[in-house]
C-alpha positions as CSV (number, residue, x, y, z in Angstrom):
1,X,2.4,24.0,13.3
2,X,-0.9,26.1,13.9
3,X,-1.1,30.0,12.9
4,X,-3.3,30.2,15.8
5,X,-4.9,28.4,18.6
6,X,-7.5,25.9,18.1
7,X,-10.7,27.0,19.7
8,X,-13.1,24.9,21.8
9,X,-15.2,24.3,19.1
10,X,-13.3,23.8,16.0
11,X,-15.2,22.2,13.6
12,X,-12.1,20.7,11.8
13,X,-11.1,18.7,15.0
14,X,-10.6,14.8,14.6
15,X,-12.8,13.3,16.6
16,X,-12.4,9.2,16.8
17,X,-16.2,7.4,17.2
18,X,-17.0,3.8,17.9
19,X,-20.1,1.8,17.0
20,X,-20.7,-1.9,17.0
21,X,-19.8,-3.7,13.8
22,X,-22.5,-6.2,12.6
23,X,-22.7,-10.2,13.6
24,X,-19.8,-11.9,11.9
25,X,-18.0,-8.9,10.9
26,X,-14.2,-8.9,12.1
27,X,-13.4,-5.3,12.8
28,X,-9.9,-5.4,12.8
29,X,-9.9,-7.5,9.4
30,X,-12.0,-4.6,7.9
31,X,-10.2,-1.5,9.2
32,X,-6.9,-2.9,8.6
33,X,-8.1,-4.0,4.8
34,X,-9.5,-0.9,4.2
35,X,-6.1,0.9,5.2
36,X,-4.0,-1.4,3.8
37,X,-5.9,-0.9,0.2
38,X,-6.1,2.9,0.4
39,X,-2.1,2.9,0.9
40,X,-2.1,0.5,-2.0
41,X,-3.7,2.4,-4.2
42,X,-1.9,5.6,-3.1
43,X,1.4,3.5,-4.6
44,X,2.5,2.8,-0.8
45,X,5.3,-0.1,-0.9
46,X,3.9,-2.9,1.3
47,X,7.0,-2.4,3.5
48,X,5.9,0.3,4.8
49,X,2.5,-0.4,4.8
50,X,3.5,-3.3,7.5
51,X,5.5,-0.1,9.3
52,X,2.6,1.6,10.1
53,X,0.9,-1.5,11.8
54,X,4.6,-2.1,13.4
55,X,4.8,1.5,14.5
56,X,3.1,2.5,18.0
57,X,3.4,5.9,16.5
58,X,0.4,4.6,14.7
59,X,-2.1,4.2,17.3
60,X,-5.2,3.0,15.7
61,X,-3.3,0.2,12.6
62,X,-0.6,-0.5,15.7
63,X,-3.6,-1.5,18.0
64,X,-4.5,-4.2,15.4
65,X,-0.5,-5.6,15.1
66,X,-1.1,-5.7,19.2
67,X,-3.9,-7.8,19.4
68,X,-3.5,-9.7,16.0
69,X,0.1,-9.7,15.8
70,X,2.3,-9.6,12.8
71,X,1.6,-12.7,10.7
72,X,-2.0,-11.6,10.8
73,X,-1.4,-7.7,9.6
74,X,1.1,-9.7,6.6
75,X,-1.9,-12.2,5.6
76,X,-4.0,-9.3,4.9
77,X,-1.2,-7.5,3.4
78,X,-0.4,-10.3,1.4
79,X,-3.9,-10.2,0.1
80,X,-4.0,-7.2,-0.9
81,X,-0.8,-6.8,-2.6
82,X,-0.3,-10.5,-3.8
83,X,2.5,-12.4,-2.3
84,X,5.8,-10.8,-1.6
85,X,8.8,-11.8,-4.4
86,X,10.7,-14.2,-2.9
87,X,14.5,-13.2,-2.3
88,X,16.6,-16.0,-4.7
């Protein structure tokens, strides 16, 4: 929690920005790359990698898993990590 009110004009403030991604680029591939291999290299476990796509609490990886859906969010996963250990 804040020690004190935001002001107006906070410098520090998140502020989300859109701009047009170039012919042939799949935007959703690349953010949701880009995510998935900065939590990889943090030591993330995929699972939970794949949790914040599943999670609405996530608003901007969970808006991919909407409009992708879940096997496409696991390819990229996949690709990044290598394929998941198979249960015997």
């Amino acid at each position: 929690m804040a020690e004190k009110d935001l002001e107006q004009d906070d410098p520090y403030e998140f502020v989300a920005m859109r701009f047009p991604a170039e012919p042939g680029v799949d935007p959703d591939e690349a953010m949701a790359r880009t995510v998935i291999e900065e939590y990889a290299l943090m030591g993330m476990p995929r699972d939970k990698v794949l949790r914040l796509f599943s999670s609405p609490f996530y608003s901007g990886t969970h808006a991919v898993y909407d409009r992708r859906g879940h096997a496409f969010v696991q390819e990229l996963i996949d690709s990044v990590y290598g394929l998941a250990p198979r249960e015997v």
